[in-house]
C-alpha positions in Angstrom: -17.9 -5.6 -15.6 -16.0 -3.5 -18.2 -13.3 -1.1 -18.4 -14.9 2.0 -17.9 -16.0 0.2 -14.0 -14.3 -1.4 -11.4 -15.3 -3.4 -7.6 -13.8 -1.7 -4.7 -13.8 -3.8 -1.4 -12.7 -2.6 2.0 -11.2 -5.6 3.8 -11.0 -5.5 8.0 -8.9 -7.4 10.7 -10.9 -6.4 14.3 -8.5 -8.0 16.6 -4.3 -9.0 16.5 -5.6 -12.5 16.7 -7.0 -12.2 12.9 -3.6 -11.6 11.5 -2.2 -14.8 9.7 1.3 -13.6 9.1 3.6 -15.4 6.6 7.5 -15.4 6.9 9.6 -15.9 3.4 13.0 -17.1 3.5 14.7 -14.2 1.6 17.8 -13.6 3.2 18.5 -9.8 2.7 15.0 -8.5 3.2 14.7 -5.9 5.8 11.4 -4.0 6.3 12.3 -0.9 8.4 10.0 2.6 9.0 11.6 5.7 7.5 12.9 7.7 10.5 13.7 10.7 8.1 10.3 12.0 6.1 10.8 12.6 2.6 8.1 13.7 0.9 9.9 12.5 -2.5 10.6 9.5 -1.6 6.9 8.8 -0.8 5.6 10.1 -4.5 8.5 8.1 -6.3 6.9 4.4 -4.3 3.4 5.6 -5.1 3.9 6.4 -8.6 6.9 3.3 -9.3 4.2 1.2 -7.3 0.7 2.4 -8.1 0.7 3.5 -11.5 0.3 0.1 -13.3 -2.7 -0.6 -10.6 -4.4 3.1 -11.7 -4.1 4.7 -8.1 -6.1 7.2 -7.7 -5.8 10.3 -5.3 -2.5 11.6 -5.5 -1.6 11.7 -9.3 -1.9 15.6 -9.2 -0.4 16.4 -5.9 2.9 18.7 -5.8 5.4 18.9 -3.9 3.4 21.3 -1.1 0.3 18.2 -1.2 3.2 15.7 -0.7 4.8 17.4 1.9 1.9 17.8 3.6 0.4 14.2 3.3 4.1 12.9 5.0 4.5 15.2 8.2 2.0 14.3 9.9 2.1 12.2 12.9 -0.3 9.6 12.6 1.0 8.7 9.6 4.1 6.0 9.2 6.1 4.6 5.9 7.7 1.2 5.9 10.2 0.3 3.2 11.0 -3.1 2.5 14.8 -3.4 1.3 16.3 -6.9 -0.4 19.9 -6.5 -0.9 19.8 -2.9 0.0 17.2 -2.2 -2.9 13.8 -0.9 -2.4 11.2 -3.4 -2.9 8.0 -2.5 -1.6 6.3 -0.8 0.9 3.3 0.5 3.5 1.7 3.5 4.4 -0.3 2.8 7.9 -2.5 5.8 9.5 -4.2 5.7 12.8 -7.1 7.3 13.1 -8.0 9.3 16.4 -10.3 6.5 17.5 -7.5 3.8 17.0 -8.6 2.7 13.6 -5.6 1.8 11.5 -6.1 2.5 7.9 -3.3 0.8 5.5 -3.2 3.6 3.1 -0.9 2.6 0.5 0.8 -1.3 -0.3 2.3 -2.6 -3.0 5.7 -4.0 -4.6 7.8 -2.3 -6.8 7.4 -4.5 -10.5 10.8 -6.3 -10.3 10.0 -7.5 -7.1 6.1 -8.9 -7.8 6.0 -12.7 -7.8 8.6 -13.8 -5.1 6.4 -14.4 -2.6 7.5 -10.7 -0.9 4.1 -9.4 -0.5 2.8 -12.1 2.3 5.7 -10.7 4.2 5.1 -7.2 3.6 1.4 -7.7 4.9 2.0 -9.1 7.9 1.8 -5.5 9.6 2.3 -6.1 13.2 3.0 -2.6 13.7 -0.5 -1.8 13.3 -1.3 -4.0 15.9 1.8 -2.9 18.3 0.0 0.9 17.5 -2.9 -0.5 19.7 -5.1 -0.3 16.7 -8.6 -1.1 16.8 -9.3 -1.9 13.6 -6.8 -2.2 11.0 -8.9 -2.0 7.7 -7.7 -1.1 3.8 -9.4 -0.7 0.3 -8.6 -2.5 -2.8 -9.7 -3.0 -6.1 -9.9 -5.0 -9.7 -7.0 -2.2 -10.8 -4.7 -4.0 -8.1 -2.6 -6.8 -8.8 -4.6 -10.0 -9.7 -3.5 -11.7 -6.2 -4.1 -8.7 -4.1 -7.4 -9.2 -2.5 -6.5 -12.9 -2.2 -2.8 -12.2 0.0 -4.9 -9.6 1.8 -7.4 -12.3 3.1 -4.6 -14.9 3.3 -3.7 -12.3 6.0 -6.5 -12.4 7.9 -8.3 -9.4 6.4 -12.1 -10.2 5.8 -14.3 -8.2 3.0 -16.5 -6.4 4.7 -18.1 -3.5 1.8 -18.0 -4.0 -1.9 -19.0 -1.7 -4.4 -18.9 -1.7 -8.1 -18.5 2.3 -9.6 -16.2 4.0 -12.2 -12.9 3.1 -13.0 -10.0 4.7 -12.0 -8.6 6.8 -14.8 -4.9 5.9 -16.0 -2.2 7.8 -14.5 1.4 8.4 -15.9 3.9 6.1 -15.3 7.2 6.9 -13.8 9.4 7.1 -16.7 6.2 9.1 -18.6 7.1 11.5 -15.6 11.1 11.0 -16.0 10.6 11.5 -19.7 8.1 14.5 -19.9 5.6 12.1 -21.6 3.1 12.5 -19.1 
């Protein structure tokens, strides 16, 4: 594989009973839903967390896209906080026919490598949703552990397919500083 390509895998728990969750002693981590949407607030975590892994999708939404994308229903955002700092966080979206897609996961830089994202994973909620199928995608732009913590978790590759890479998008201080 080279640059200009990447592998894509979609990675599938079928019952609660796949999960494997982990719990990490960190004392101040709190992983709560955000009760109040902000549409912001969800473009700064995608950008802060996505842009070193090239997400793609949402790197030329505005603020109307964004708004959009947040207030809706079947969608929920959970932040985790250590020490009152964002740290990471998970999109889930249930499908009408109970599927629950994890759209977006990730750690913000300064918190990769401390054994946070087991923790993050271990989405119960999509469970609790009465899901009947929680499934995500990942790929070789994600973090070099990624698709291992995700089947740590219980998740099982179920599709794979090798196509273009994602292009590069700006990185939040690109944005900040009008480099991008």
């Amino acid at each position: 594989m080279n640059a200009e390509t990447k592998t894509a895998y979609t990675l599938e728990m079928r019952s609660p009973g796949d999960l494997r969750p982990v719990r990490v002693s960190a004392p101040g981590l709190r992983i709560e839903r955000m009760q109040v949407v902000l549409p912001e607030f969800n473009a700064f975590l995608h950008t802060v967390v996505g842009s070193d892994c090239r997400w793609g999708g949402y790197s030329d939404w505005g603020k109307d896209e964004w708004t959009a994308y947040v207030h809706r229903d079947e969608l929920e955002t959970w932040v985790a906080y250590l020490d009152g700092t964002p740290a990471g966080y998970f999109e889930i979206e249930k499908s009408p026919e109970g599927e629950v897609q994890i759209r977006n996961f990730g750690l913000l830089p300064a918190f990769i490598g401390q054994g946070l994202g087991g923790r993050l994973l271990t989405v119960e909620r999509a469970w609790a949703w009465g899901a009947t199928r929680v499934w995500l995608h990942t790929c070789t732009h994600d973090h070099p552990h990624a698709l291992h913590n995700y089947v740590a978790r219980g998740f099982r590759v179920c599709k794979t397919e090798v196509g273009a890479a994602n292009r590069p998008i700006p990185s939040f201080w690109e944005l900040v500083e009008g480099r991008a």
